[in-house]
C-alpha positions in Angstrom: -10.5 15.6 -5.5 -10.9 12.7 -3.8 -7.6 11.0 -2.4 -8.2 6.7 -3.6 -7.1 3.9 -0.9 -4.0 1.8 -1.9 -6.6 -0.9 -1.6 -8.9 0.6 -4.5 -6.1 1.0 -6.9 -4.8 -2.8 -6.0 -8.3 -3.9 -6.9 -8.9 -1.8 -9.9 -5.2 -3.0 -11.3 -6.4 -6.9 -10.9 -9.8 -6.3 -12.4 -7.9 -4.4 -15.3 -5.4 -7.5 -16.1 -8.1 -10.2 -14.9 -9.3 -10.4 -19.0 -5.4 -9.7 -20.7 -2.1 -8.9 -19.5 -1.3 -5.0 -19.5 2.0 -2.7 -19.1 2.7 -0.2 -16.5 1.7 2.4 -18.9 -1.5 1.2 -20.2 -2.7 0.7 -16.2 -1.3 4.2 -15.4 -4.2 5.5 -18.2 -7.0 3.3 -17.3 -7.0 4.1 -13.6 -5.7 7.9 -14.0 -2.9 7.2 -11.6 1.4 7.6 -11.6 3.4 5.4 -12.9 5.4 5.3 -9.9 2.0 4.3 -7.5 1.2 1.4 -10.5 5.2 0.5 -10.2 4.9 0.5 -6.2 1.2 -1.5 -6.1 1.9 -4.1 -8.4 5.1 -4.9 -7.0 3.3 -5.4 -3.5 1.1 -7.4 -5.3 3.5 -9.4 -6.3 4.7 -10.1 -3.3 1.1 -11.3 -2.1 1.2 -13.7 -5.1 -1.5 -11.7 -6.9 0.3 -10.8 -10.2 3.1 -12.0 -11.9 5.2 -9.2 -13.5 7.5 -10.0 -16.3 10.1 -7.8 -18.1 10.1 -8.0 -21.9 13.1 -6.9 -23.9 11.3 -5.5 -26.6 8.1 -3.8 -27.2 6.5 -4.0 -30.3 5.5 0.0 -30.8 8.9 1.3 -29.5 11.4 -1.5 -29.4 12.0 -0.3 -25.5 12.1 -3.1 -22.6 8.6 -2.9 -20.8 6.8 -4.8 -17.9 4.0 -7.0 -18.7 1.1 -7.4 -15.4 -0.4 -10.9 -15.7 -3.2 -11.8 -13.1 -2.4 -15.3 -11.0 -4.5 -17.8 -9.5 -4.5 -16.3 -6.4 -5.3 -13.1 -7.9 -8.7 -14.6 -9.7 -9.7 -16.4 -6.3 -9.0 -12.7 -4.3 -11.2 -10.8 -7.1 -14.1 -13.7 -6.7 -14.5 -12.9 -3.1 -14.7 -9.2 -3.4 
C-alpha cells in the first residue's frame, strides 16, 4: 500500500468540495482516509485560507452537530494552477 503525501489528500479534499460543500464524514469516504487526517488537513487548510469550515448544529439525517467544508476563493485560484 502506498503511503499518500499530505499534499495529495489537501488537493483531493479541495477538488472534492470545489463543486458543493461536504462534511468530515462524506470526505473521509471519498478519499478512503481517517477522519482524524481529514480533521487535521482541513484545518491547515484553513489556516492557508483554502476552506472555510463551519459547524452546524444540526444535521438533517441524525440531528447531531457536524462540520460543513466549503471551498474559498483562494482555494479555486490554488486548484486553477495545479
Amino acid at each position: 500500500m502506498i503511503k499518500r503525501s499530505s499534499f495529495d489528500i489537501k488537493k483531493k479534499i479541495l477538488s472534492l468540495v470545489k463543486s458543493s460543500p461536504l462534511t468530515f464524514a462524506q470526505l473521509e469516504r471519498k478519499t478512503n482516509t481517517g477522519y482524524n487526517t481529514i480533521k487535521n488537513n482541513c484545518d491547515e487548510l484553513e489556516l492557508y485560507g483554502f476552506v472555510n469550515i463551519e459547524k452546524k448544529e444540526k444535521h438533517p439525517k441524525s440531528g447531531r452537530p457536524f462540520y460543513q467544508v466549503k471551498i474559498t476563493n483562494k482555494g479555486r485560484e490554488f486548484l486553477r494552477e495545479k
